[in-house]
N, C-alpha and C positions, 0 to 999 in steps of 0.2 A: 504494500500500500504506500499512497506518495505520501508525505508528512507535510505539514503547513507549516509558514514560515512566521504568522502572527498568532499567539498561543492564545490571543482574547477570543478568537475564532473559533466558532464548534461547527465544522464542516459535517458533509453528511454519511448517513452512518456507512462504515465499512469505506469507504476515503480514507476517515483519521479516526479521529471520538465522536461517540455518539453525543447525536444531536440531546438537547436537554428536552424533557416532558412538554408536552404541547398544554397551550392553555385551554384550549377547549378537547373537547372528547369528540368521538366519530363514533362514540359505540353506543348513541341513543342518550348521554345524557345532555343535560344543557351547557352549551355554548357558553364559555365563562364570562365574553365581554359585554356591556353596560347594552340593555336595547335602550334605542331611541326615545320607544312611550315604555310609560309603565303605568296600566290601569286598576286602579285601586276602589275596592269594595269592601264592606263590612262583610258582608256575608256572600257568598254563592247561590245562584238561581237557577231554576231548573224551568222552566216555561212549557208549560202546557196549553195548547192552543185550539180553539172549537172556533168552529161556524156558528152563531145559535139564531134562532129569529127574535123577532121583535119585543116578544111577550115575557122574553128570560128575562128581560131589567125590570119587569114591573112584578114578579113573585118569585117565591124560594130564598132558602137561605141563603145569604151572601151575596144576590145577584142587584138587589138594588141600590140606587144610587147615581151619583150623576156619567151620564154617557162619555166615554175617552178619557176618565181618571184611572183614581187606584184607591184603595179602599183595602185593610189589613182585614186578613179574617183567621180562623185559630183553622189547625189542622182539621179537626173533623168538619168542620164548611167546606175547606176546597174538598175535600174527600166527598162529602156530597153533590157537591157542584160537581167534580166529576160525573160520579153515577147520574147525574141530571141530563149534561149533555149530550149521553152518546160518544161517538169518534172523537180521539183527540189525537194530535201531534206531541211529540215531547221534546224537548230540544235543548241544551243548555243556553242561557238567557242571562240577563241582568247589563243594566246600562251600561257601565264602563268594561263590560265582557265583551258586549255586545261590539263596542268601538274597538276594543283590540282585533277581536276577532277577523275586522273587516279590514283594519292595519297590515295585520301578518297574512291573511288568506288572500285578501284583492291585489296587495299593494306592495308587499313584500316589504314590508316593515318591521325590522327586529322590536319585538314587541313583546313585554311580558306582564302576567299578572299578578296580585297579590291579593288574597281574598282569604276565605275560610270557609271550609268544607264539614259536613259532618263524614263519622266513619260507617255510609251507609250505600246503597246501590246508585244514589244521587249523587252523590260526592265522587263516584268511581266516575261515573257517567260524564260529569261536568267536567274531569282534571282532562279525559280521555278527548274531548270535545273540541276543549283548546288546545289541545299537545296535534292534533290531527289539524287543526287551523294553523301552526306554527308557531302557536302563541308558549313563551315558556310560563310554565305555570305552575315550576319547582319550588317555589314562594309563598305559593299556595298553601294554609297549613289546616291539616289533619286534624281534627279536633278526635283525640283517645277517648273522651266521656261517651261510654255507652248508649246515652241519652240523647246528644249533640245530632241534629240533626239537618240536613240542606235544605236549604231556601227554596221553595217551589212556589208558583207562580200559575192562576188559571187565567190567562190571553182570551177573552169574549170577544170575539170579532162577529159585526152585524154585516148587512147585505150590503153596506156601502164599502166594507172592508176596515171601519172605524172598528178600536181595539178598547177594552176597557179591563184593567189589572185586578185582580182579585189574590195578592201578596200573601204566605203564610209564614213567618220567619221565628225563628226562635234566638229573640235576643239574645240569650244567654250565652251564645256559643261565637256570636260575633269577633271581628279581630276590635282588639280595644286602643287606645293612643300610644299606651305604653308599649304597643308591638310596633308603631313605627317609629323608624328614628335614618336618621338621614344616609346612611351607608346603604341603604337599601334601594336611592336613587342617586349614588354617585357614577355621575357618570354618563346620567343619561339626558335628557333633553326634555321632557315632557313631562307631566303624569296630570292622568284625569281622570278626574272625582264626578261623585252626582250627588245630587242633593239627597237622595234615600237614606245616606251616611249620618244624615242627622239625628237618626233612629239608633246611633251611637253616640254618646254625648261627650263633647267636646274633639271624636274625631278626625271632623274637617281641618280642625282646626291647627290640630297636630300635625297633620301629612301635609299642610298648606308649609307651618314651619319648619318641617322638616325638607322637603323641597327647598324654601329658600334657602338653608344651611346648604344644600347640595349643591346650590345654583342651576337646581330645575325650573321651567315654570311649569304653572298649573294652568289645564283647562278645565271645567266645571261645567257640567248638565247642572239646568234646576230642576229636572224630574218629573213635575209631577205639580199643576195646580193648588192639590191637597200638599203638598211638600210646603210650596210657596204659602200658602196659607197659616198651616201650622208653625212652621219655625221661620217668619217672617224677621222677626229681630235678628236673631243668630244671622240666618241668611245674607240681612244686608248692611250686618256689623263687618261681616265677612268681604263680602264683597268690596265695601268700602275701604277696607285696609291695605290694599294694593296687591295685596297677595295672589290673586285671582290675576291672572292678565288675560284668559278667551272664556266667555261665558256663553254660550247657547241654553236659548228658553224658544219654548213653542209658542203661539199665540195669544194660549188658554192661559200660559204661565206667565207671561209679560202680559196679561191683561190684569192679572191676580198681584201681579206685582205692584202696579200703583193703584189699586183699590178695585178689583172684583168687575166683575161685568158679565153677564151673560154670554157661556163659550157659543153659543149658536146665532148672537147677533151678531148683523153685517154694517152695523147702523155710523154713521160719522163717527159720534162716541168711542165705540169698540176705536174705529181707526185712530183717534186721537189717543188712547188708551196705548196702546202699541208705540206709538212715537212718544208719547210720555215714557216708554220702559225704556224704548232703543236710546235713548237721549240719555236717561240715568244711567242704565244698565255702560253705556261709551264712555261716560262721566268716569265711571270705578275701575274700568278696565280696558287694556292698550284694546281690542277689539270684542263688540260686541253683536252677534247674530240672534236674529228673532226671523224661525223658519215657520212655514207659513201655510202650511198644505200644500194643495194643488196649486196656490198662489205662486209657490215661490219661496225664496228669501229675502231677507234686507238687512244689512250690514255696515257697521260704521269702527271706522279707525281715524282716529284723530277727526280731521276736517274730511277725511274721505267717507264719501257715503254711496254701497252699491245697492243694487234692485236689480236682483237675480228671477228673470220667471222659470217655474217648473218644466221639466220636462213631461209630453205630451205622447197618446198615441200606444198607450195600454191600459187593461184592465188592472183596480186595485182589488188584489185579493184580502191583503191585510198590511194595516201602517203599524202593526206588533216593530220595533226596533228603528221604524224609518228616521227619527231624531238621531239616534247612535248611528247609526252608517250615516247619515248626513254627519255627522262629527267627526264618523273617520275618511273621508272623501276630503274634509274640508281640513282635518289636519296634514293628510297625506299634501296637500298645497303648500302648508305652513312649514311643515319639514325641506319640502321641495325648493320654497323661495319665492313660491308663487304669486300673483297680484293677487290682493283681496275678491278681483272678479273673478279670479280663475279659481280664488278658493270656493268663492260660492256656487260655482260651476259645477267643479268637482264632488262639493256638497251634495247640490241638488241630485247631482246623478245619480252617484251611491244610492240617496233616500228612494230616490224612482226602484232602483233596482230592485230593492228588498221588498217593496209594499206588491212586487208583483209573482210573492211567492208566500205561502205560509210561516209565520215564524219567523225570525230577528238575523237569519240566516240566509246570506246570497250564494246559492243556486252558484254552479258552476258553470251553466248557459250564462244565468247572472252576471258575470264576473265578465263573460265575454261579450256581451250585450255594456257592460261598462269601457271595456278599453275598446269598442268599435266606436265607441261614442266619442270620449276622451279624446282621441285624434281626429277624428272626422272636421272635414274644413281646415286643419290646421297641416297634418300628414297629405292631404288628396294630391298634392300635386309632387310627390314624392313616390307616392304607392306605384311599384311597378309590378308587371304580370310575373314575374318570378315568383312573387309571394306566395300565392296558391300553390306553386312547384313544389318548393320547398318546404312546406307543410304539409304535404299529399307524401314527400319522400320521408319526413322522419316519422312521419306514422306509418309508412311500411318499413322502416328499420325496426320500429316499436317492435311493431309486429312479428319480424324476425328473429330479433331478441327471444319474446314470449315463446316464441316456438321452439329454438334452438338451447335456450337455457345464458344464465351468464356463464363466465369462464375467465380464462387470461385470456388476458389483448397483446400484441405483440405489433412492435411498431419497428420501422428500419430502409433504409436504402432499398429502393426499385432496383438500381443498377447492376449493384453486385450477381456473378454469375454463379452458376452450378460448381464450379473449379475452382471459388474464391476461398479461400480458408475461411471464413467469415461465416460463408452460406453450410459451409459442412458442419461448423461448429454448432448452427443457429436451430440446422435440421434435427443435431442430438440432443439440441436443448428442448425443441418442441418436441419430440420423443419421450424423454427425460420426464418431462412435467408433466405431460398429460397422462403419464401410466402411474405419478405418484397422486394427484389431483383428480384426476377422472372427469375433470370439467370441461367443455368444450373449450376448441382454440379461435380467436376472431382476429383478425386482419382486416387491412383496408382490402383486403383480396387481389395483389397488385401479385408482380415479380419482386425477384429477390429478396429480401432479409422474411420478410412476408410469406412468398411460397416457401421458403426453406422452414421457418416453424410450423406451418400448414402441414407439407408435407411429414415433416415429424411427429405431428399428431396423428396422421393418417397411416403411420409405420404404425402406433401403437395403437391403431386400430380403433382411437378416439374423433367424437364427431368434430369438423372447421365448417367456421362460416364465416364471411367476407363483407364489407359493406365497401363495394367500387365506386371510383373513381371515373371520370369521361378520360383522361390521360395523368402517368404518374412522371416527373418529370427523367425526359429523355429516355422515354419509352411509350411501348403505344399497349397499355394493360389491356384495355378488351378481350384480345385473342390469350394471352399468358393466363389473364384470370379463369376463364374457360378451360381449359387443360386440368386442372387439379380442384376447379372449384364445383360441384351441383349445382345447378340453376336453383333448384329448390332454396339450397342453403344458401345464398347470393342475394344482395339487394341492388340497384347501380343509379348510383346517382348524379346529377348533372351539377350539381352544386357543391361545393365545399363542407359548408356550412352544417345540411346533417348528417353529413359521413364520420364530422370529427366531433358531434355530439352524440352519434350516436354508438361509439368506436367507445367513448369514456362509457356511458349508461350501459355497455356490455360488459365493463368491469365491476361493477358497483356490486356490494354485498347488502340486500334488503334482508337476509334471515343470518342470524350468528352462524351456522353451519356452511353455508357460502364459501367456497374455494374459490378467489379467482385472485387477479393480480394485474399488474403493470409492467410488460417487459418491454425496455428497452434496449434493442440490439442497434448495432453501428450504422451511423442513418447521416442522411443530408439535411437538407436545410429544410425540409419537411418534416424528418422528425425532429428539430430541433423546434420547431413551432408547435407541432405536439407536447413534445415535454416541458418547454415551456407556460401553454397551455394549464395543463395537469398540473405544472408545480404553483400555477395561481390560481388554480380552482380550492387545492388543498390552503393556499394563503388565505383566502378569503372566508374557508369553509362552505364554497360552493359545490360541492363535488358532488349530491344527490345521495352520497350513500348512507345508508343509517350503523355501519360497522366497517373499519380499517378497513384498508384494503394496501396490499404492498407497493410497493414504486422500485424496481430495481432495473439499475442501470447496469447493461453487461457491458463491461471497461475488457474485452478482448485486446490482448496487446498493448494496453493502456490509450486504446481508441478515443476516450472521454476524460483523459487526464487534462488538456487544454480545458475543457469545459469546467472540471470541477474546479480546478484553479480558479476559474475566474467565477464563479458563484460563491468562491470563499473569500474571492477577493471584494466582492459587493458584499456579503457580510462583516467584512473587515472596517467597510467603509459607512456602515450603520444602513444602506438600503435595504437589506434583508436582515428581517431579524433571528434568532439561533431557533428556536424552536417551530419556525414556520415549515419547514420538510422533511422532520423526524420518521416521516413514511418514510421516506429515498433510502433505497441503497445501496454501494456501490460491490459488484461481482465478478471477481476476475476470470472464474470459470464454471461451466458447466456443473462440477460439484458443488462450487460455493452459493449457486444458486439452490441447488436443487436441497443440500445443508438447509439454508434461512428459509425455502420451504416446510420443511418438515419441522422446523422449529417453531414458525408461525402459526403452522395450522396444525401445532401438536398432534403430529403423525408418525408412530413407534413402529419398528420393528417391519418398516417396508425398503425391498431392497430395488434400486433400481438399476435396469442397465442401464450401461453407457452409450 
């Protein structure tokens, strides 16, 4: 092995010393660096959602009350209220869940939660809910009391698609002030509250100050009319204090804010009522939104003042959540840098999306129905007919994958011949591994370094499959890839782009048992754009996979020695940091490779030929 000449340096493994412990994990747990939001609740909710008619608000337990609030009721009422309406949806819910959710799932927003759970089928449900949204919700804490139970929530939605909460919560087990304290948002950028917290007393108030300590800001839902109503002082002690800088209220809630009004009047009044909040509500805090229904929004920051109208041109099935994804639409702006109208945009969009599906939850057409929106008029005169191409091609690599299974990948020079030392070597390596691993072999499906591991798998009588290229360079693959490849096993595509996304997603280990890997054999300026690639997917922790997966470079003849110099020389010089490719690393031979296999995927007592 070559040795490094700056000892501060921790080159990659099998080079010199191994690299030091990565800071985040690859094997399912969470990601250690600070997310951007972090949305914070007293308790966890669990949203159950019905169709009902007209005649449920006017009798039975717990149904009456006023139309599009929230109204607390003990466990045996929503228990009945179930049995009352028939069908329900279940889903996990709760407002600032609600906006994570649409942060991490739409927007790709590092985003986590902090809440509390009881230890019951709903607490499983709810952690599962967000962990599948991308939301981390390791923060989230267990309550041990036997007793302790999750927040569930019956969602009444009438024929107009309007929603009316019927909340069951057990104070007791809520998170209290004394659980937040400011290391729990260093770091990050954000955190948003909602008014339901005040059902914890003196909460807000604590995770308001412990933000500031952090140097987060806060955004703040008010919830809920009855919220605004009840804890009116607290509320706009609060807000008043500067601490708050985004505050989003619905109509019903900025009417209720400066003195009450009927939610179903349209009268001058009401509109006066509204600009009486936006005015105050701008007053307390750097920006303030008041959304609006099918209206719209309107929104003021300093002397800016926008009027956003709704989006048009679908049926509402239920507005359950449409304020929370309007919040997270409208921060995904504020994170972004965006103008105030493009937050309100963004806002609105979101809110459309969700109201046109059950539940507080956007639909994965949803999601797509938001980013055709998103760019439209802004993208059109960009949009080229490739698009389509290249979508139609990674969903038949998908495809191929699913069929074929993952495995190792194997990347390397086209050029190199049958005679080359290189290609002989490459052949007993893809031999080699496929009879210790038993997993399939993937290629670009090209000549050289490529056919030569292919073919190796194909001596030990294991499955290859290919994802082509239209030309590899200074060579014409077509016909070469044919000769050793199945049509069946082969995908070919015209583009770049999902050859080499879908070259990595054939390495990825989705279940612990997963054998596969990253082999780099001696390549051009093609595989250096791969490995490259690969070694910033692992920097970023973009890679897809849910468990390691290996990176090994084969330094035949010290092939990669120039390379690793200088990757230790960008570490040296503070670009790269030491624990960013503690996956990599480096194999002088055939053994040494097929060794840190068997050590990897703790494999005894298997002999391999050479």
């Amino acid at each position: 092995m070559k040795d490094v000449d700056t000892p501060h340096v921790t080159p990659i493994k099998g080079y010199a010393a191994d690299a030091g412990k990565r800071k985040r994990s690859l094997d399912g747990t969470p990601d250690a660096s600070p997310p951007e939001v972090i949305a914070l609740e007293t308790l966890a909710v669990i949203d159950h959602s019905c169709k009902v008619p007209d005649h449920f608000f006017k009798a039975g337990p717990g149904f009456k009350g006023e139309v599009g609030g929230s109204i607390r009721v003990d466990e045996e009422t929503l228990q009945t209220m179930l049995v009352n309406v028939g069908e329900f949806s279940t889903k996990a819910g709760g407002s600032a869940a609600n906006t994570a959710r649409g942060l991490a799932a739409g927007f790709d927003i590092r985003t986590s939660l902090i809440s509390a759970v009881g230890k019951d089928e709903w607490g499983a449900l709810f952690t599962s809910s967000m962990r599948r949204a991308g939301v981390d919700a390791s923060k989230t804490v267990v309550r041990d009391d036997p007793e302790a139970r999750t927040g569930r929530c019956v969602c009444l939605v009438d024929k107009t698609g309007q929603r009316t909460m019927r909340p069951s919560f057990d104070d007791k087990h809520r998170l209290l002030p004394n659980e937040i304290t400011p290391d729990m948002f260093e770091g990050s950028r954000w955190v948003v509250v909602n008014g339901y917290s005040y059902y914890s007393p003196g909460f807000l108030e604590a995770a308001c100050d412990a933000a500031s300590i952090a140097g987060c800001k806060v955004a703040m839902h008010l919830a809920s009319f009855e919220i605004v109503r009840k804890f009116r002082p607290h509320l706009t002690s609060l807000l008043a204090s500067g601490k708050v800088h985004v505050v989003f209220a619905n109509e019903d809630e900025a009417r209720e804010l400066v003195g009450g009004g009927d939610a179903s009047s349209e009268s001058i009044e009401t509109d006066t009522k509204i600009e009486a909040a936006l005015a105050k509500l701008a007053e307390w805090c750097d920006i303030a939104v008041v959304t609006l229904g099918d209206k719209g929004c309107v929104a003021m920051r300093d002397a800016e003042r926008v009027d956003q109208k709704a989006f048009k041109g679908f049926d509402v099935k239920d507005t359950t959540g449409a304020g929370d994804l309007f919040s997270a639409g409208f921060m995904y702006g504020l994170l972004r840098n965006a103008s105030l109208e493009r937050c309100c945009e963004l806002g609105c969009l979101s809110g459309a999306a969700v109201v046109q599906t059950m539940g507080a939850e956007i639909s994965a057409d949803g999601w797509t129905w938001v980013h055709a929106h998103m760019h439209e008029g802004r993208a059109r005169s960009l949009v080229r007919g490739s698009a389509g191409a290249v979508q139609r091609e990674l969903l038949a690599c998908y495809e191929l994958i699913e069929s074929i299974g993952r495995g190792v990948v194997y990347y390397g020079s086209a050029r190199l011949k049958a005679d080359n030392p290189h290609f002989i070597r490459s052949r007993e390596l893809g031999k080699m591994v496929s009879e210790l691993l038993g997993t399939p072999t993937w290629t670009g499906g090209g000549p050289g370094m490529m056919e030569a591991a292919s073919l190796g798998a194909m001596d030990a009588g294991k499955a290859v499959a290919g994802i082509r290229i239209e030309r590899e360079a200074g060579t014409k693959v077509r016909s070469a890839a044919q000769s050793y490849l199945k049509p069946e096993h082969t995908v070919f595509c015209k583009f770049l782009s999902p050859r080499k996304v879908a070259l990595v997603d054939a390495g990825v280990r989705k279940k612990s048992e997963d054998r596969t890997a990253y082999v780099f054999l001696p390549g051009g300026l093609g595989t250096m754009d791969e490995l490259f690639e690969l070694f910033t997917l692992y920097q970023l922790h973009k890679l897809g996979t849910d468990h390691p997966v290996p990176v090994i470079i084969v330094n035949y003849d010290g092939f990669y020695d120039c390379l690793l110099d200088f990757v230790n020389t960008m570490q040296g010089h503070g670009t790269v940091g030491a624990g960013e490719y503690d996956q990599m690393v480096v194999k002088n031979t055939n053994d040494e490779v097929v060794d840190y296999l068997k050590q990897y995927y703790n494999i005894e007592g298997h002999d391999v030929a050479a």
